[in-house]
CHARMM-style PDB file with segment names, atoms N, HN, CA, C and O in Angstrom:
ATOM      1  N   UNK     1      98.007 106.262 101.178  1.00  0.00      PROA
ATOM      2  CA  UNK     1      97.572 105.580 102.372  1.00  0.00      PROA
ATOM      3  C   UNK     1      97.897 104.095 102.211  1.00  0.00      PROA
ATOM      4  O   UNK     1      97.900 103.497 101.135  1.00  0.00      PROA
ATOM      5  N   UNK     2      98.108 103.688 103.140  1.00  0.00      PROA
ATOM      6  HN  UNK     2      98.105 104.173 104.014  1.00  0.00      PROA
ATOM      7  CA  UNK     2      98.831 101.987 103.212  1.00  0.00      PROA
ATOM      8  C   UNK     2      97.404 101.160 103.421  1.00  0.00      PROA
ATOM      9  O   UNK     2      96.261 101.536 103.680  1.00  0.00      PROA
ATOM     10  N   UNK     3      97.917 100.049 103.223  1.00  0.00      PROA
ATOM     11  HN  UNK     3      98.846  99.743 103.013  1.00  0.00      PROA
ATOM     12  CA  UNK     3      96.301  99.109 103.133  1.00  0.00      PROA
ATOM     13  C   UNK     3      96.586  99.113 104.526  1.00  0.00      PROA
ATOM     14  O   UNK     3      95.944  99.998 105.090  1.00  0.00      PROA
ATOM     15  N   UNK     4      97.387  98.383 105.371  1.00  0.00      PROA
ATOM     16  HN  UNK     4      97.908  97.663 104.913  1.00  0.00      PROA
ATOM     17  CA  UNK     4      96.975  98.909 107.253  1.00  0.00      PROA
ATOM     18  C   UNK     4      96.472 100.065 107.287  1.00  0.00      PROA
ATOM     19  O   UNK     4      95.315  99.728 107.036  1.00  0.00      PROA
ATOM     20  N   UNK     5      96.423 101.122 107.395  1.00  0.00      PROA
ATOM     21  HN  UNK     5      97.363 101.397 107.599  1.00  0.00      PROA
ATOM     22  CA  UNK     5      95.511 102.324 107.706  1.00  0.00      PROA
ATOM     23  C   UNK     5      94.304 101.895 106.811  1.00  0.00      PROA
ATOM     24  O   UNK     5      93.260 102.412 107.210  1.00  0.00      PROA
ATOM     25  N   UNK     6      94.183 101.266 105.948  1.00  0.00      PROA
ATOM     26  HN  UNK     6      95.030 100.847 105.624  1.00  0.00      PROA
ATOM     27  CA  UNK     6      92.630 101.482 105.671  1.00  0.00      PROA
ATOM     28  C   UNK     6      92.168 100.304 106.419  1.00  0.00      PROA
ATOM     29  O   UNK     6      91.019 100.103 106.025  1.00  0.00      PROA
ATOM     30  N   UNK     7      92.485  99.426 107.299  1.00  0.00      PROA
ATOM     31  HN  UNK     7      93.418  99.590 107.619  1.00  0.00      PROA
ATOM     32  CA  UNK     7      92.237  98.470 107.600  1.00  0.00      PROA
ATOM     33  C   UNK     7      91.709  98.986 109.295  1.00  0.00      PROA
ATOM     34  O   UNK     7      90.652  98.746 109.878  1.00  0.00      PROA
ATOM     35  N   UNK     8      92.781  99.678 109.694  1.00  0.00      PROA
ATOM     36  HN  UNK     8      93.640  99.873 109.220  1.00  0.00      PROA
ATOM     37  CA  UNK     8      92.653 100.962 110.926  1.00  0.00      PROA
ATOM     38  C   UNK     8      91.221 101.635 110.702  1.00  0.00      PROA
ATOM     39  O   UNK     8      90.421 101.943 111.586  1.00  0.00      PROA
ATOM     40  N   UNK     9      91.115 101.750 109.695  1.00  0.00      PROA
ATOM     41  HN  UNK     9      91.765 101.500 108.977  1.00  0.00      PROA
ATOM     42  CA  UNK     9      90.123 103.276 109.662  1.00  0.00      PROA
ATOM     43  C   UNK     9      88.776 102.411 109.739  1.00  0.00      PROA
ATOM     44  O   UNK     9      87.780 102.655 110.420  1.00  0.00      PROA
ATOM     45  N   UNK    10      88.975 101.451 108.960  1.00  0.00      PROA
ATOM     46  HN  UNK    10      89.784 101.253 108.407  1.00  0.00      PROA
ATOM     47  CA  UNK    10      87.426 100.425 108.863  1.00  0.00      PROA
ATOM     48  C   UNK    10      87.198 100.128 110.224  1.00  0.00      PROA
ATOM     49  O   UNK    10      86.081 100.262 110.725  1.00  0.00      PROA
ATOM     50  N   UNK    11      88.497  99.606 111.060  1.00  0.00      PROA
ATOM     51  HN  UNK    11      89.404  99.497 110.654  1.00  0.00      PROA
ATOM     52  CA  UNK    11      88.118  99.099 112.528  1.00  0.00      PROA
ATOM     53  C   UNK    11      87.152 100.584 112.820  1.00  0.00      PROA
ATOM     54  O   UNK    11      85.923 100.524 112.833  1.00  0.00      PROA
ATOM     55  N   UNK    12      87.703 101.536 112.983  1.00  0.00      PROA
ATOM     56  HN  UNK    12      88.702 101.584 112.972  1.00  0.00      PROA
ATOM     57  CA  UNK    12      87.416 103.198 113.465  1.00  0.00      PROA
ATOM     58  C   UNK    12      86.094 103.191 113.257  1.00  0.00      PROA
ATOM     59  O   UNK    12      85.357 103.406 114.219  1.00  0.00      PROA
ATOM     60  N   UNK    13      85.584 102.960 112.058  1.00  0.00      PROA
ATOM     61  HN  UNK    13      86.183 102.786 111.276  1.00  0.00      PROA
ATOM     62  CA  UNK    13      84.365 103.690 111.465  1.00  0.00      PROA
ATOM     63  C   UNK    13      83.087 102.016 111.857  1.00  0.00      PROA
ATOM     64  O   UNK    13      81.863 102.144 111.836  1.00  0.00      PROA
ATOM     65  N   UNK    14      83.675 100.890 112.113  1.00  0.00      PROA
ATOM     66  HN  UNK    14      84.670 100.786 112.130  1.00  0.00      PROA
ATOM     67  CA  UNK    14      83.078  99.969 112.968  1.00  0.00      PROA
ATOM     68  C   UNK    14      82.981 100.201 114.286  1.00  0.00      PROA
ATOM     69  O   UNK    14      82.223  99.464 114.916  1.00  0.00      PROA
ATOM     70  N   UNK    15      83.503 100.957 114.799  1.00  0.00      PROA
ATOM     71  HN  UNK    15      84.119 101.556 114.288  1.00  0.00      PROA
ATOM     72  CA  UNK    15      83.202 100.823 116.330  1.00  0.00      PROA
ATOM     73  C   UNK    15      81.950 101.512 117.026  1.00  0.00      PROA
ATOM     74  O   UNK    15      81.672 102.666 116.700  1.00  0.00      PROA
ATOM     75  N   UNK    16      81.085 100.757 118.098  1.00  0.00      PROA
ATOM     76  HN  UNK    16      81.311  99.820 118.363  1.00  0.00      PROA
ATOM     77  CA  UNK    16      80.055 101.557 118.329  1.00  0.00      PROA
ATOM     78  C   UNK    16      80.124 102.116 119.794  1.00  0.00      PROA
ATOM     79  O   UNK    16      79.267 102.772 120.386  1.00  0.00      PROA
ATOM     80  N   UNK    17      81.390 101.685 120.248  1.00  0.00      PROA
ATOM     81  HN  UNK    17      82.087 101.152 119.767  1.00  0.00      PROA
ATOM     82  CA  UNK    17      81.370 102.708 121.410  1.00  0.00      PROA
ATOM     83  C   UNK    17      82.604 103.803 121.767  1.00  0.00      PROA
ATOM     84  O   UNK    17      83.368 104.009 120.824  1.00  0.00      PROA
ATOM     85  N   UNK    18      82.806 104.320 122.660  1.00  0.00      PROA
ATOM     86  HN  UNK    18      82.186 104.153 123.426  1.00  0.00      PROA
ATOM     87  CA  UNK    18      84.190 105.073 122.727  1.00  0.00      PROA
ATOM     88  C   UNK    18      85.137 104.161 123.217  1.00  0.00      PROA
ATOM     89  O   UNK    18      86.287 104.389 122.840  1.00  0.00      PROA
ATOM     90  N   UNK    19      85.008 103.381 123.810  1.00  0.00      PROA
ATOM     91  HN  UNK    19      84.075 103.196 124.116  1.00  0.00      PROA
ATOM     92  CA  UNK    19      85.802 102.291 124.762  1.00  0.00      PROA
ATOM     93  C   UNK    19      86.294 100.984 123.435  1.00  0.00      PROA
ATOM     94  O   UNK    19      87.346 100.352 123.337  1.00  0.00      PROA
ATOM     95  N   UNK    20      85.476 100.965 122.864  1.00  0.00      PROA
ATOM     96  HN  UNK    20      84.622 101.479 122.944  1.00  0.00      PROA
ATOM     97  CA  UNK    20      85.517 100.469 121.406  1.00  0.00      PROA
ATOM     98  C   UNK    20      86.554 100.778 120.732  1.00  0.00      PROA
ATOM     99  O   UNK    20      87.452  99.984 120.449  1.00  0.00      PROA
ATOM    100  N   UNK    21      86.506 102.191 120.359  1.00  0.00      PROA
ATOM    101  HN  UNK    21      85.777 102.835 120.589  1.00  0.00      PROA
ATOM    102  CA  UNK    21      87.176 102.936 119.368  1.00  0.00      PROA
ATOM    103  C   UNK    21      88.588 102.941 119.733  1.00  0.00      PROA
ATOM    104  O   UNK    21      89.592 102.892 119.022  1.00  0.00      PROA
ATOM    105  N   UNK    22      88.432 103.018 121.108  1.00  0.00      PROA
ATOM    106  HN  UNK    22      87.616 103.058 121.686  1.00  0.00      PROA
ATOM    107  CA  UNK    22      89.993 103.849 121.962  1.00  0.00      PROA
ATOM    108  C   UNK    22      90.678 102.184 122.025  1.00  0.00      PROA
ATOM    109  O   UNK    22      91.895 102.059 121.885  1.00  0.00      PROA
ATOM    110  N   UNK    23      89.832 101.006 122.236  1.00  0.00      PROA
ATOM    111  HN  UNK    23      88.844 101.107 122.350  1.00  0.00      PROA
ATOM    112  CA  UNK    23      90.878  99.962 121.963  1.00  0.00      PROA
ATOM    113  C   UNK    23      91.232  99.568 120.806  1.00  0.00      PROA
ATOM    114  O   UNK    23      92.411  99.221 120.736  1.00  0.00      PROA
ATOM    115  N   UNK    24      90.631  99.496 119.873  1.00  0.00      PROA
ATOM    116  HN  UNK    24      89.673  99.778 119.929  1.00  0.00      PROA
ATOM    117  CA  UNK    24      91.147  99.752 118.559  1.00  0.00      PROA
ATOM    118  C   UNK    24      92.055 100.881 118.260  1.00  0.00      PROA
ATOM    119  O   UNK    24      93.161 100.427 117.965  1.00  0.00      PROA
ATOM    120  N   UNK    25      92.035 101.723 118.234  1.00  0.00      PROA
ATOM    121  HN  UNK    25      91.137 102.091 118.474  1.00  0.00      PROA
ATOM    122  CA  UNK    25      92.697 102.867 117.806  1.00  0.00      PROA
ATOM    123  C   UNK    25      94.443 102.259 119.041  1.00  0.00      PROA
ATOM    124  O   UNK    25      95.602 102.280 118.628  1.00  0.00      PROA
ATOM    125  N   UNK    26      94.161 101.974 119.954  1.00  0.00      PROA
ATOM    126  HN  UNK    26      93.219 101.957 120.289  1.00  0.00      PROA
ATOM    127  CA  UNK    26      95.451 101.264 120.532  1.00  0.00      PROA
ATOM    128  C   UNK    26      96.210 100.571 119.969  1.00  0.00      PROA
ATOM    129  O   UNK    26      97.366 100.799 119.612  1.00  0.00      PROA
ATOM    130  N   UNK    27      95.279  99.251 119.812  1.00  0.00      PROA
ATOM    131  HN  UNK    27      94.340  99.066 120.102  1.00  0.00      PROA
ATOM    132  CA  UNK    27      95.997  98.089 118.414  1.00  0.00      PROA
ATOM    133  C   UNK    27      96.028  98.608 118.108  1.00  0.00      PROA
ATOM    134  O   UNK    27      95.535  99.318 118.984  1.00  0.00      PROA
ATOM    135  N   UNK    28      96.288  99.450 117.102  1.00  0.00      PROA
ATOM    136  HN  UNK    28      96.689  98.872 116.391  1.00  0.00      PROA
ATOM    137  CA  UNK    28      96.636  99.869 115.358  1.00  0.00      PROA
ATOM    138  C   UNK    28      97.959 100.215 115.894  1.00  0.00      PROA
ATOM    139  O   UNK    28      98.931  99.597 115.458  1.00  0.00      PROA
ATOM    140  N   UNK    29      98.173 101.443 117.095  1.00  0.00      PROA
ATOM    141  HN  UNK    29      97.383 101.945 117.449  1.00  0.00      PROA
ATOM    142  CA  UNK    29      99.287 101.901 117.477  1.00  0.00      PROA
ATOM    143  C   UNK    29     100.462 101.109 117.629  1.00  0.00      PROA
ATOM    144  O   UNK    29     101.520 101.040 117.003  1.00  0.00      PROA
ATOM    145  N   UNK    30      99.887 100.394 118.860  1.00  0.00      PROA
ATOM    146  HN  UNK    30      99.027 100.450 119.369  1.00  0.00      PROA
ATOM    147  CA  UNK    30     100.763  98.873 119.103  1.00  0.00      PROA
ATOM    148  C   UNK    30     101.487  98.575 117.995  1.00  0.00      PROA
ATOM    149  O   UNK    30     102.697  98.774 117.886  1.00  0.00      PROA
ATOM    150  N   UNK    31     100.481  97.903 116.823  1.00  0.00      PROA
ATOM    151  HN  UNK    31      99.498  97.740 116.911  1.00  0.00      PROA
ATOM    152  CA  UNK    31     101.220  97.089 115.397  1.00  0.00      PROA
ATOM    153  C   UNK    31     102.021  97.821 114.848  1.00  0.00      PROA
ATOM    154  O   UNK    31     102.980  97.329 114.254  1.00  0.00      PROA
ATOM    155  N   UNK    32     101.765  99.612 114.930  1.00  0.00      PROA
ATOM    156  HN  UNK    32     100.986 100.012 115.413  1.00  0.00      PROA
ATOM    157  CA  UNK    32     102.054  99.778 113.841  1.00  0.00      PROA
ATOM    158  C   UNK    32     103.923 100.160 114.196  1.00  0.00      PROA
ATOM    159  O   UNK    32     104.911 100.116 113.464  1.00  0.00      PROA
ATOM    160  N   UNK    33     103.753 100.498 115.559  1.00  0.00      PROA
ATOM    161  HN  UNK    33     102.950 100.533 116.154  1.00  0.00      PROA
ATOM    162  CA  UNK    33     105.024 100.652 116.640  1.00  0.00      PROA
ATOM    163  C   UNK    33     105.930  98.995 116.731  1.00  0.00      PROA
ATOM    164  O   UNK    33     107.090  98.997 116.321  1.00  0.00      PROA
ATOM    165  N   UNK    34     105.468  97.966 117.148  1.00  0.00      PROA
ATOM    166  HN  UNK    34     104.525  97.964 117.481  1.00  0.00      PROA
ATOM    167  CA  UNK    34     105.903  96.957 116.860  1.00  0.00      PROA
ATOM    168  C   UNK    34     106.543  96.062 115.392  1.00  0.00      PROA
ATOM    169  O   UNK    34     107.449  95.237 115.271  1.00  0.00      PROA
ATOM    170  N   UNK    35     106.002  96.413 114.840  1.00  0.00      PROA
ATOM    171  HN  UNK    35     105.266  97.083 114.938  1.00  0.00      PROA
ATOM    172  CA  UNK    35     106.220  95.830 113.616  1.00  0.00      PROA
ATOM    173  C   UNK    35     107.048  96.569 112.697  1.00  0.00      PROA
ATOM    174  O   UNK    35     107.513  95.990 111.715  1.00  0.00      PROA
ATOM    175  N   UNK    36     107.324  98.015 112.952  1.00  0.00      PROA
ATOM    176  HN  UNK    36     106.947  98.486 113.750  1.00  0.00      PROA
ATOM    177  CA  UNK    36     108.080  99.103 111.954  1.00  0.00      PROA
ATOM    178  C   UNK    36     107.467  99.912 111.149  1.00  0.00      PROA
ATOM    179  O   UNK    36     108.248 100.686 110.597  1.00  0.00      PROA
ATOM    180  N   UNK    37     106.440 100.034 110.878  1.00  0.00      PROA
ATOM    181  HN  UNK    37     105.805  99.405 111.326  1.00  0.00      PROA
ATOM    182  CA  UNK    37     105.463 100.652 110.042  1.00  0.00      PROA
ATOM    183  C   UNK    37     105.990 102.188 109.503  1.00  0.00      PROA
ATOM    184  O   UNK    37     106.037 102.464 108.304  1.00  0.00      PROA
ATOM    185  N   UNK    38     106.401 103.195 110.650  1.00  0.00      PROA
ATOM    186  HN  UNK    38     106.363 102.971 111.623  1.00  0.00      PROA
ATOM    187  CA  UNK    38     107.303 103.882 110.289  1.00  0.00      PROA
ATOM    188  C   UNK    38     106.144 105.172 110.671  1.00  0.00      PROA
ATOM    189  O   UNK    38     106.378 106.074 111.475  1.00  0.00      PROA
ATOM    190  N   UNK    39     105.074 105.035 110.018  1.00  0.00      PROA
ATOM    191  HN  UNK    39     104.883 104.303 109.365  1.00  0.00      PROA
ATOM    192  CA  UNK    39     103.952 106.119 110.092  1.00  0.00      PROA
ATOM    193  C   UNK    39     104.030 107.095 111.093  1.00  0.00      PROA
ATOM    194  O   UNK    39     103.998 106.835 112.296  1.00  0.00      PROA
ATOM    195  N   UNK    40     104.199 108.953 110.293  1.00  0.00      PROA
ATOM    196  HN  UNK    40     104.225 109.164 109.316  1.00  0.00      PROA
ATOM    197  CA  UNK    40     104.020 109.598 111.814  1.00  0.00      PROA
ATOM    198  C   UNK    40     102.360 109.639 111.823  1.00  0.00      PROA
ATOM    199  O   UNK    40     101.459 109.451 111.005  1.00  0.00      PROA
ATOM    200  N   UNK    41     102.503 110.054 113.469  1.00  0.00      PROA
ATOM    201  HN  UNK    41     103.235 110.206 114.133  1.00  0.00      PROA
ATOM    202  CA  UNK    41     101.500 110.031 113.841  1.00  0.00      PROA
ATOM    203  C   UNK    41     100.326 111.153 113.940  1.00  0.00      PROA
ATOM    204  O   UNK    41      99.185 111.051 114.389  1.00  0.00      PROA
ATOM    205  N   UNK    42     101.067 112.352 113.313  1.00  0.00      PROA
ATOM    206  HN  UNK    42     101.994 112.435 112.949  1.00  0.00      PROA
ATOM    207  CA  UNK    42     100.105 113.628 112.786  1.00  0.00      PROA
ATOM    208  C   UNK    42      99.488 113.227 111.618  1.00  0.00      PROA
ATOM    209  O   UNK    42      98.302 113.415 111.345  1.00  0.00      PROA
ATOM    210  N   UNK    43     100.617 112.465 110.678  1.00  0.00      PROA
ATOM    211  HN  UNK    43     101.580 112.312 110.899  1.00  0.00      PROA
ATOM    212  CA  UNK    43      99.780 112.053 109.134  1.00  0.00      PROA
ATOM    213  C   UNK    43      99.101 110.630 108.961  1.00  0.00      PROA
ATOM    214  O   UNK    43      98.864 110.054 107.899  1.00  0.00      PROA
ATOM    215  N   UNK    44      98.843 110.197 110.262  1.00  0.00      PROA
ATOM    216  HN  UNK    44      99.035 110.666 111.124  1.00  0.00      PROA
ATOM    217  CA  UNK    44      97.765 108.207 110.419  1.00  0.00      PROA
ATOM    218  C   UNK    44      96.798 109.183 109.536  1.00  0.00      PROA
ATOM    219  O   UNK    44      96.597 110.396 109.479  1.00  0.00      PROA
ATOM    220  N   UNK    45      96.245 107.878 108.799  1.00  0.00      PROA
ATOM    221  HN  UNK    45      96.408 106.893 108.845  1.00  0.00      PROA
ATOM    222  CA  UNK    45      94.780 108.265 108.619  1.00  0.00      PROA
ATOM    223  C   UNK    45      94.026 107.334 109.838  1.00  0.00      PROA
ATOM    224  O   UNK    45      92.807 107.400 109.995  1.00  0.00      PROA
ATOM    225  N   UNK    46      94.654 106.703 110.446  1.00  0.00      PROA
ATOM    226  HN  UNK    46      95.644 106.650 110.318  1.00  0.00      PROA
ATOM    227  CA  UNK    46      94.189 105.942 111.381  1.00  0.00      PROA
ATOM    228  C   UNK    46      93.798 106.674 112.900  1.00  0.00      PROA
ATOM    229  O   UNK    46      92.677 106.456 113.360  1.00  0.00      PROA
ATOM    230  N   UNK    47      94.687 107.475 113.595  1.00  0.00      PROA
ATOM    231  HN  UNK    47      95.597 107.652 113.221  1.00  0.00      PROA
ATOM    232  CA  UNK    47      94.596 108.621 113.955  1.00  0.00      PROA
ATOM    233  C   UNK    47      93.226 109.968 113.496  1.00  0.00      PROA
ATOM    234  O   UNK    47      92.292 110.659 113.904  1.00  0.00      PROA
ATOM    235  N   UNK    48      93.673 109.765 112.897  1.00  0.00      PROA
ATOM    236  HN  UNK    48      94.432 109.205 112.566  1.00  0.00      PROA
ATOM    237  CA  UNK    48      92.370 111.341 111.990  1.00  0.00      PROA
ATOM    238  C   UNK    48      90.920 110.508 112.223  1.00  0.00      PROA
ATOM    239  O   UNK    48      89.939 111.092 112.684  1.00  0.00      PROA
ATOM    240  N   UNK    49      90.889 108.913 111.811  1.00  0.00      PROA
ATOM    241  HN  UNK    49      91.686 108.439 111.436  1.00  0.00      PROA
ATOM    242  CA  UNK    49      89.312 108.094 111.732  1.00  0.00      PROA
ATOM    243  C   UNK    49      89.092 108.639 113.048  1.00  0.00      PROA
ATOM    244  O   UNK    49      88.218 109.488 113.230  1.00  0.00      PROA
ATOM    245  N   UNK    50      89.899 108.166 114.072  1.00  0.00      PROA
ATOM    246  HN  UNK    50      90.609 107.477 113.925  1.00  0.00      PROA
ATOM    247  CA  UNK    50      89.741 108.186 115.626  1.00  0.00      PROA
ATOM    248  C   UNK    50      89.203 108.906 116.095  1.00  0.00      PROA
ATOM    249  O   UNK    50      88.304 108.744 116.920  1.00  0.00      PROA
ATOM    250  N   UNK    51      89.843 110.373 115.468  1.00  0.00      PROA
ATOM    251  HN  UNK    51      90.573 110.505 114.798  1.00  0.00      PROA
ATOM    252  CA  UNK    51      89.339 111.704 116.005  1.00  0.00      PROA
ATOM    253  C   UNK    51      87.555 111.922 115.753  1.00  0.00      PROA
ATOM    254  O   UNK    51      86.850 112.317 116.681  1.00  0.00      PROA
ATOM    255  N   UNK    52      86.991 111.605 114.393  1.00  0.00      PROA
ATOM    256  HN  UNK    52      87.564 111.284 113.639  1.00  0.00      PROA
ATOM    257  CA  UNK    52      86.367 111.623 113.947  1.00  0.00      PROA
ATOM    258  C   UNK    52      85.410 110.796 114.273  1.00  0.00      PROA
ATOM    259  O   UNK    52      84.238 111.048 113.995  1.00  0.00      PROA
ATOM    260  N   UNK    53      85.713 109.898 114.789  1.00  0.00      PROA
ATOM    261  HN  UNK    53      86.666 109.693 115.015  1.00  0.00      PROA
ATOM    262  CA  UNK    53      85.023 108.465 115.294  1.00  0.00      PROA
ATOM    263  C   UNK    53      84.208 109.043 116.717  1.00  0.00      PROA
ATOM    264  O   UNK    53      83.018 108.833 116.954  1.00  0.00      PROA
ATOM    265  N   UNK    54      85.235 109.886 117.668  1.00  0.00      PROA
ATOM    266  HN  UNK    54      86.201 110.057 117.475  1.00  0.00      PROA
ATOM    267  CA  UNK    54      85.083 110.026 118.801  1.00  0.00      PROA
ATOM    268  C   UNK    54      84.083 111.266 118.754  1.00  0.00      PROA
ATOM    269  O   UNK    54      83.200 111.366 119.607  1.00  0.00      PROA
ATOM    270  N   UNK    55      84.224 112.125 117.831  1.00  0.00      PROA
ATOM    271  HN  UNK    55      84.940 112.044 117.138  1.00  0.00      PROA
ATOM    272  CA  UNK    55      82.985 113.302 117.885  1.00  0.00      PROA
ATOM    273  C   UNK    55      82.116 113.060 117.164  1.00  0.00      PROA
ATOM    274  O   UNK    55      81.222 113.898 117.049  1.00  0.00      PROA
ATOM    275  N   UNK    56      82.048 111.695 116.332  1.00  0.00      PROA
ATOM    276  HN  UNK    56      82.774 111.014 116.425  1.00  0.00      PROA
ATOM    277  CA  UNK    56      80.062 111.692 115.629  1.00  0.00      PROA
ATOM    278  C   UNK    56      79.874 110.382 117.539  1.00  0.00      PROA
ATOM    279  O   UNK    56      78.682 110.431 117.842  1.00  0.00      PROA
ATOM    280  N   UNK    57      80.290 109.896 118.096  1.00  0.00      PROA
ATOM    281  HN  UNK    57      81.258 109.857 117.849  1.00  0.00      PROA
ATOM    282  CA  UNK    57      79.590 108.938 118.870  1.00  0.00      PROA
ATOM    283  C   UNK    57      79.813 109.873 120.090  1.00  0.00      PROA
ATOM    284  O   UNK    57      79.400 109.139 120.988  1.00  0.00      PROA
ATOM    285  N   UNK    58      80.304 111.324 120.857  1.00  0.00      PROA
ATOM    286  HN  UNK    58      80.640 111.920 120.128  1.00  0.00      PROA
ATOM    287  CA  UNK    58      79.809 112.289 121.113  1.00  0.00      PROA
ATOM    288  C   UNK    58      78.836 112.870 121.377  1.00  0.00      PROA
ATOM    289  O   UNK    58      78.215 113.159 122.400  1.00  0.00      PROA
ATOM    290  N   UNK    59      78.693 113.124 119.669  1.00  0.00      PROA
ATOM    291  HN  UNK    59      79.197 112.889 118.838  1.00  0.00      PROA
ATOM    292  CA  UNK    59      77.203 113.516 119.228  1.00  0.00      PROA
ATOM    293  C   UNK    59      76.017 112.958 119.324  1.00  0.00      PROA
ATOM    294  O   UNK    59      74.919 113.480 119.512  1.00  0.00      PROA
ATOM    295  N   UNK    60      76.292 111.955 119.193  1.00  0.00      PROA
ATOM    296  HN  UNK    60      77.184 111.531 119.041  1.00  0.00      PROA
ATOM    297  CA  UNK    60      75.159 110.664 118.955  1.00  0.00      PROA
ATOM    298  C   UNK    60      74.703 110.849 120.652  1.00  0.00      PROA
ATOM    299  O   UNK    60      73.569 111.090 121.065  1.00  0.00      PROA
ATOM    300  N   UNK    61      75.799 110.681 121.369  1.00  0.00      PROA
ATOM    301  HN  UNK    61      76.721 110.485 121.034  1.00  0.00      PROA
ATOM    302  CA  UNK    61      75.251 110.688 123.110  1.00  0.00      PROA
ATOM    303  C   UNK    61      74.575 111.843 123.409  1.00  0.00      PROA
ATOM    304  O   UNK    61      73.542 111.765 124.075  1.00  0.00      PROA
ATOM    305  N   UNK    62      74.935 112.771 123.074  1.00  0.00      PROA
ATOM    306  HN  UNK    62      75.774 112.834 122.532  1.00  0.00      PROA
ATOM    307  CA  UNK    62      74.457 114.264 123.432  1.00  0.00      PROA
ATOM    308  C   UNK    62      72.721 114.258 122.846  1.00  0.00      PROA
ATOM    309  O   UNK    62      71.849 114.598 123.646  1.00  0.00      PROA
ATOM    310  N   UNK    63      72.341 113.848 121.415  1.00  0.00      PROA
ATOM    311  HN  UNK    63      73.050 113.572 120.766  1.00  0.00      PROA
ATOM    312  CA  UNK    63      72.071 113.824 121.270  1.00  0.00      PROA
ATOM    313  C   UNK    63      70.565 112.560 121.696  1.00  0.00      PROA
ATOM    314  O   UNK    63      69.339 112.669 121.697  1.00  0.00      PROA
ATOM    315  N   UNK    64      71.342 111.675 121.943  1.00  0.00      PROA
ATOM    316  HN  UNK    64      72.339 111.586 121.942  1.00  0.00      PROA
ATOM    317  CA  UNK    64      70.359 110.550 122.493  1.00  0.00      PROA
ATOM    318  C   UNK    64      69.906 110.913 124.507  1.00  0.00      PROA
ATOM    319  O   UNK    64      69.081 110.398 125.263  1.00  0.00      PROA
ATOM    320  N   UNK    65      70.826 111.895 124.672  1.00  0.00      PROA
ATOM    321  HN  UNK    65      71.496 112.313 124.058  1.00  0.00      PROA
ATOM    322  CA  UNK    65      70.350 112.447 126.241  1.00  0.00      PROA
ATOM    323  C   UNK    65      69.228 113.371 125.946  1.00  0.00      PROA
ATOM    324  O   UNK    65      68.439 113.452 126.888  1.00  0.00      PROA
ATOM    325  N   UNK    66      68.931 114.083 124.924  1.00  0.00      PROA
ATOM    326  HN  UNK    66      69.571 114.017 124.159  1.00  0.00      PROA
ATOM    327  CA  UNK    66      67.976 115.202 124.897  1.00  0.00      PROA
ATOM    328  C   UNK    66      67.114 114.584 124.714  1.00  0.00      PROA
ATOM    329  O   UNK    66      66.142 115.335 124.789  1.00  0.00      PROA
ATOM    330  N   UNK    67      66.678 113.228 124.419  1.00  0.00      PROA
ATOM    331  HN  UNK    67      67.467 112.617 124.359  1.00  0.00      PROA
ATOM    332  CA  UNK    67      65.314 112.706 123.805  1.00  0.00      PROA
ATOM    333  C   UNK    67      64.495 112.481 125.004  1.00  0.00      PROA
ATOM    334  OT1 UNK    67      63.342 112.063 124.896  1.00  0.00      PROA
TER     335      UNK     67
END
């Protein structure tokens, strides 16, 4: 893993909303498309945080509606 993706994943695992996450998870794309980075995009770990990001704050909603 490249120090940008862990830098990606920290943004990921900082974010507290979905609107949050999804603009971050943009930048990363952006840079990583702009700049040459090369990374596919099945193997980001930056990608994978995202996914992961988006179903615990999901949960968290689903969960904060039942209370």
């Amino acid at each position: 893993m490249t120090r940008f993706e862990e830098i990606g994943i920290d943004r990921q695992k900082a974010s507290h909303s979905v609107s949050e996450a999804n603009r971050n998870f943009d930048h990363s794309c952006t840079l990583c498309c702009t700049t040459g980075k090369r990374i596919l995009c099945d193997r980001c770990g930056i990608f994978h945080a995202h996914d992961n990001v988006l179903g615990v704050l999901a949960t968290a909603r689903r969960t904060n509606r039942r209370r």
